[in-house]
Structures are given as structure tokens and as C-alpha cells.
C-alpha positions as a Markdown table, in Angstrom:
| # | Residue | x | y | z |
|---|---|---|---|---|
| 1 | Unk | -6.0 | 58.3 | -3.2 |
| 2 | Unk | -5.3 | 61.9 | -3.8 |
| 3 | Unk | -4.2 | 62.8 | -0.3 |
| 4 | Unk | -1.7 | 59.4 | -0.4 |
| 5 | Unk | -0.4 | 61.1 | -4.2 |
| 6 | Unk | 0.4 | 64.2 | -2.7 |
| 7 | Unk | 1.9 | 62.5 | 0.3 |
| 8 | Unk | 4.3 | 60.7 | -1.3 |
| 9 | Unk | 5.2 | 64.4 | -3.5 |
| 10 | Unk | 5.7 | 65.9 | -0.3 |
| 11 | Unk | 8.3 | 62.6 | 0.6 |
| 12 | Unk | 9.7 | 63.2 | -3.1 |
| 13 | Unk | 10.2 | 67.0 | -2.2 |
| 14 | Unk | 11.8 | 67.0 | 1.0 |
| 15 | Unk | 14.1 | 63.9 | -0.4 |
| 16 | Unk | 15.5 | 66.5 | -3.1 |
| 17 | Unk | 15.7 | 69.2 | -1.0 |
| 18 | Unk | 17.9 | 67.0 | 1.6 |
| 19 | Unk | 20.0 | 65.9 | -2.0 |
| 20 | Unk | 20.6 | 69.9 | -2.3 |
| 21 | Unk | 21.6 | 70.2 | 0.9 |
| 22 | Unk | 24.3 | 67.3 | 0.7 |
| 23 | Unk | 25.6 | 69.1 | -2.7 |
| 24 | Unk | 26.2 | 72.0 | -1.1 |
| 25 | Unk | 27.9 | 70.2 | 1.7 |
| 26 | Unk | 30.0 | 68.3 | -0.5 |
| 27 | Unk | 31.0 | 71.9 | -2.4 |
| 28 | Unk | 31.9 | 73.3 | 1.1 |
| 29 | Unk | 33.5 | 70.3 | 2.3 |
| 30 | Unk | 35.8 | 70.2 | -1.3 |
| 31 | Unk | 36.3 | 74.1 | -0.5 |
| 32 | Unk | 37.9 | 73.2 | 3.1 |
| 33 | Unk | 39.6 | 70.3 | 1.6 |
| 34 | Unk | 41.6 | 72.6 | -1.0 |
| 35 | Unk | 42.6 | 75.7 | 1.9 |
| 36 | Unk | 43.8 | 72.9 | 3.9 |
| 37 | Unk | 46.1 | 71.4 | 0.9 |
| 38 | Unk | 47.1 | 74.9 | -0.4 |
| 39 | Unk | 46.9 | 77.0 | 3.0 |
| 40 | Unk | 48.0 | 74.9 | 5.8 |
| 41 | Unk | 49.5 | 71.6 | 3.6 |
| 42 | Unk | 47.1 | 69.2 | 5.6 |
| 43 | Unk | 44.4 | 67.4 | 4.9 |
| 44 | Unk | 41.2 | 65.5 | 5.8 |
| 45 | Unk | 42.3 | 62.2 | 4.5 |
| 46 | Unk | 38.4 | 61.5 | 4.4 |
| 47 | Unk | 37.5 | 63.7 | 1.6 |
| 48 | Unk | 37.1 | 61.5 | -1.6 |
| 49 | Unk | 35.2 | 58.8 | 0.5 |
| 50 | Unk | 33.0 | 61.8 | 2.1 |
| 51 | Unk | 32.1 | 62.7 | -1.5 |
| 52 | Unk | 31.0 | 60.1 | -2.3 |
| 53 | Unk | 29.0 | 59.2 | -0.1 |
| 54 | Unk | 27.3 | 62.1 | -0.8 |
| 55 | Unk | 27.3 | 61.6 | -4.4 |
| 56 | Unk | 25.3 | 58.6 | -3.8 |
| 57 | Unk | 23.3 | 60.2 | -0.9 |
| 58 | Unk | 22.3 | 63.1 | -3.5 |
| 59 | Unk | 21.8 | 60.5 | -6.1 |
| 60 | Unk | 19.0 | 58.3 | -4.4 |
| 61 | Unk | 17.1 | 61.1 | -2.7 |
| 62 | Unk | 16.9 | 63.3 | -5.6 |
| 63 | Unk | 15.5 | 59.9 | -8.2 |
| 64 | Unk | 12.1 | 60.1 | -6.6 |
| 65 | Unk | 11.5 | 63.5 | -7.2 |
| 66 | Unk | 13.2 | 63.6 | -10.7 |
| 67 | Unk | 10.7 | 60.8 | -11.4 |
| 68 | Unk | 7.7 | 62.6 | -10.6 |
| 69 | Unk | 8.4 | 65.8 | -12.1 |
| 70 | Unk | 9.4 | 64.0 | -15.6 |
| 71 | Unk | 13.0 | 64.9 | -15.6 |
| 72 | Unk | 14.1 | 61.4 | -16.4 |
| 73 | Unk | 15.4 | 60.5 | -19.7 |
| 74 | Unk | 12.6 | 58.4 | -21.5 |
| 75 | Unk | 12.8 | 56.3 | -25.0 |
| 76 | Unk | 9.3 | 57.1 | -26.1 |
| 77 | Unk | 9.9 | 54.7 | -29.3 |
| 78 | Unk | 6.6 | 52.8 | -28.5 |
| 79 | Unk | 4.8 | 55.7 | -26.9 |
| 80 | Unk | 5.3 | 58.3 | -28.9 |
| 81 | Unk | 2.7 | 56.2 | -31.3 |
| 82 | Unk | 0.1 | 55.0 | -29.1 |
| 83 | Unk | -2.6 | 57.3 | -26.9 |
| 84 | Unk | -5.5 | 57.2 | -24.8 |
| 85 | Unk | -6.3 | 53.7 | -23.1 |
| 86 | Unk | -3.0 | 51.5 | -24.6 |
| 87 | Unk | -0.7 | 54.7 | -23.6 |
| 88 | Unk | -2.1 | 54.6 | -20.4 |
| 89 | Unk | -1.5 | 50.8 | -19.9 |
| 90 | Unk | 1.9 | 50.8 | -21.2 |
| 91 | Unk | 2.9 | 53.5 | -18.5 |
| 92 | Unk | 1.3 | 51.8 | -16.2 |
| 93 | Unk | 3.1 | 48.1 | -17.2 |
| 94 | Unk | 6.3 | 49.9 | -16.9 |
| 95 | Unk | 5.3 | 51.6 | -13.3 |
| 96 | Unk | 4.7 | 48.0 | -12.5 |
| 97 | Unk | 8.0 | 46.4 | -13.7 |
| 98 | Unk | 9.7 | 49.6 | -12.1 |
| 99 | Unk | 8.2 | 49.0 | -8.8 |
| 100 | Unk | 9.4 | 44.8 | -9.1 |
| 101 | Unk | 12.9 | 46.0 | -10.2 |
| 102 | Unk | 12.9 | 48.8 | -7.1 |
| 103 | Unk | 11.6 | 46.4 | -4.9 |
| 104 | Unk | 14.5 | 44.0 | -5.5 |
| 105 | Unk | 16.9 | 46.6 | -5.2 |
| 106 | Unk | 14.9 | 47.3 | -1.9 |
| 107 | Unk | 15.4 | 43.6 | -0.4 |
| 108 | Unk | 18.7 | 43.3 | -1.3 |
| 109 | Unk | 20.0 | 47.1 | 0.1 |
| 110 | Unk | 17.7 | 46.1 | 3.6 |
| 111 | Unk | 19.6 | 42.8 | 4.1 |
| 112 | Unk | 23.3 | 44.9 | 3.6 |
| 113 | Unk | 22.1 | 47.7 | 6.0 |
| 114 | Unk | 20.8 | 44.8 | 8.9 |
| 115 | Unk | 24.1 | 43.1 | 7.8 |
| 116 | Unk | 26.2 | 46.0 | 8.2 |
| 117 | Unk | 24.3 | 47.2 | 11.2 |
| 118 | Unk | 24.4 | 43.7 | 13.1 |
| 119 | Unk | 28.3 | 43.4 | 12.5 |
| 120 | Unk | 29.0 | 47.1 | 13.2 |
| 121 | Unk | 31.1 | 47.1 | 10.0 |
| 122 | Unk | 32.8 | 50.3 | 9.3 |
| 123 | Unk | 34.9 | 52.1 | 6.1 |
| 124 | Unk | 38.0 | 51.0 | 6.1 |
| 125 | Unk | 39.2 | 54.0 | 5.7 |
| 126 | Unk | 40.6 | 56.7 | 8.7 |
| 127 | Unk | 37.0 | 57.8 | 9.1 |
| 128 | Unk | 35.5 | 54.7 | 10.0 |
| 129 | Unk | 32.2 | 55.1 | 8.8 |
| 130 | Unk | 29.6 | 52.5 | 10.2 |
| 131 | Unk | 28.5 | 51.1 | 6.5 |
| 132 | Unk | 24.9 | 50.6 | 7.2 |
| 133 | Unk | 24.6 | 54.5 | 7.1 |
| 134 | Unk | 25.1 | 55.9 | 3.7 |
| 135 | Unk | 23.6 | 52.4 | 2.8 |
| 136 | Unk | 20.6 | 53.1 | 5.4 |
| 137 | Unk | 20.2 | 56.6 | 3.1 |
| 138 | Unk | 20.0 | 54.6 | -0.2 |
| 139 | Unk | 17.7 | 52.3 | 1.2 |
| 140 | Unk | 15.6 | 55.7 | 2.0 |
| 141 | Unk | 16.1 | 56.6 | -1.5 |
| 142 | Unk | 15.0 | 53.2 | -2.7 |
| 143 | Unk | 11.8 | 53.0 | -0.7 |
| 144 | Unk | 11.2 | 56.8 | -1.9 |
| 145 | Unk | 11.7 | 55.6 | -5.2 |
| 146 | Unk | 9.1 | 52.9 | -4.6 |
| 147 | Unk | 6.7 | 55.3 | -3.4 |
| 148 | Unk | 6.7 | 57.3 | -6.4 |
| 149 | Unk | 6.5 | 54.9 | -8.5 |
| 150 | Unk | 3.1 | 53.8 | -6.8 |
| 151 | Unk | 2.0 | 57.8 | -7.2 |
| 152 | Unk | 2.5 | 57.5 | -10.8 |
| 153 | Unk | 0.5 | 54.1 | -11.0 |
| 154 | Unk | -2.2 | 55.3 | -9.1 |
| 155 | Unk | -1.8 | 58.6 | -11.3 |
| 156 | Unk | -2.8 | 56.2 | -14.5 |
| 157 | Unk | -6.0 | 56.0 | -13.0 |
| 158 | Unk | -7.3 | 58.6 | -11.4 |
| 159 | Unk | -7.1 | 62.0 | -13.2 |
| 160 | Unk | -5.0 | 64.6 | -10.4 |
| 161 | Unk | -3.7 | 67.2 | -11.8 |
| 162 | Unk | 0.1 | 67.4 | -12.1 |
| 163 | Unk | 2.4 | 70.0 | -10.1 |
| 164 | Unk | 3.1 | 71.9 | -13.4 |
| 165 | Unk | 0.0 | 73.8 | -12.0 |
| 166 | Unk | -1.4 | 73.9 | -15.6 |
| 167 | Unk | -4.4 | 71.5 | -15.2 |
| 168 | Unk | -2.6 | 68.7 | -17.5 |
| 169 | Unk | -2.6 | 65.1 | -15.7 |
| 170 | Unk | -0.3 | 62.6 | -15.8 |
């Protein structure tokens, strides 16, 4: 179970280092975007759809990792008064419930992409984007998100020690 935790961290990992690397392609791409305007008085036309795209694309890969590392805003109102064995059971209720809710969000986003893909359904914009592509990536995102969600239940568990590298577990 430990190997299939720090399996899915290395998934997390490379999903928010791929979410960087779409940032700083959006950052360039908004960068050619303004010499063009202010330089040459042309333009992409594809910019604003490009972005986001890639807001979403950076949104959905970077979740997982966020996730596991703790950097998601949490309402501890209940937890913050229970410990030990009901603290345990409440995380793992809501790892549960997050994993039903992900996995809906998963069915629906798989039958869009084989939708999209079957149809060859593009953007209707000048780029033409085939649809099922930045929907494909928050599918990955989705399924990502569902994996991490199963490292924190098994986490509940079994005691393996968190990335902080300071011997605490989850």
C-alpha cells in the first residue's frame, strides 16, 4: 500500500509540475500576444481561448497535488474538536464522499470527451480546437484527483509518513 501511496504522489507531482509549465506558457504566450498588438498591430485572435484553456489545464492538474500536500482551504468547524479514532473516521467519510462526488464528475467529463472525440467537434473559434482535448486533460485531472483521494483514504489507515519529511502522518 505504501508503494501505491507514493505512486499516486509521484502522479500528483508530475501533474503540478505539467500545471507550471502551462502557466508559464500562458505568461509567454500573453507576452507574444501584447508585442504583436503594440509592435506589429496584429494578433493571434486565439489568445483569450488559449488562456483559458490553460487556466483550466493548470487548474485540474495542479488539484491533486494541492490536495495531498494540504494546501486546500478546509472548514475544520467539526474537526478542530474531535481526535484520535472519530477524527480519523471523519476524514476518512469525507475522502469517501470526495471520491463519489470526483467520480461523478469523472463519468460525466469521460462521456463529453468520447462525445467530443466521436463527433470531431472543434472550438468554434479560428483555432479550431478539437474539444475532447483540453476536456481529455480535465478528465486527467479528474482521475488524478481520484487517485489522491484514494492515497489519503488509505493514508487514514496505515501510518506513512507525510512528504513534509518531519515524521508526522497524515
Amino acid at each position: 500500500m505504501k508503494s501505491l501511496v507514493k505512486f499516486i504522489e509521484s502522479l500528483s507531482k508530475l501533474g503540478a509540475a505539467l500545471a507550471a509549465i502551462t502557466l508559464v506558457a500562458m505568461v509567454l504566450f500573453i507576452l507574444f500576444e501584447i508585442v504583436l498588438r503594440t509592435v506589429f498591430d496584429s494578433s493571434t485572435f486565439i489568445m483569450d481561448e488559449m488562456v483559458g484553456y490553460g487556466v483550466a489545464t493548470a487548474t485540474f492538474l495542479a488539484l491533486p497535488y494541492a490536495l495531498g500536500e494540504g494546501s486546500i482551504i478546509r472548514v475544520e468547524l467539526l474537526l478542530g474538536h474531535v481526535s484520535g479514532r472519530h477524527r480519523k473516521f471523519l476524514e476518512a467519510l469525507s475522502c469517501v464522499v470526495g471520491l463519489g462526488v470526483t467520480w461523478l464528475l469523472i463519468s460525466f467529463m469521460w462521456v463529453r470527451v468520447a462525445r467530443d472525440w466521436s463527433r470531431s467537434t472543434v472550438s468554434s473559434s479560428i483555432a479550431e480546437m478539437p474539444m475532447w482535448i483540453p476536456q481529455g486533460v480535465i478528465l486527467a485531472g479528474l482521475c488524478l484527483l481520484f487517485l489522491q483521494l484514494i492515497a489519503l483514504l488509505i493514508r487514514q489507515f496505515i501510518a506513512i509518513p507525510d512528504r513534509a519529511s518531519d515524521g508526522e502522518t497524515l
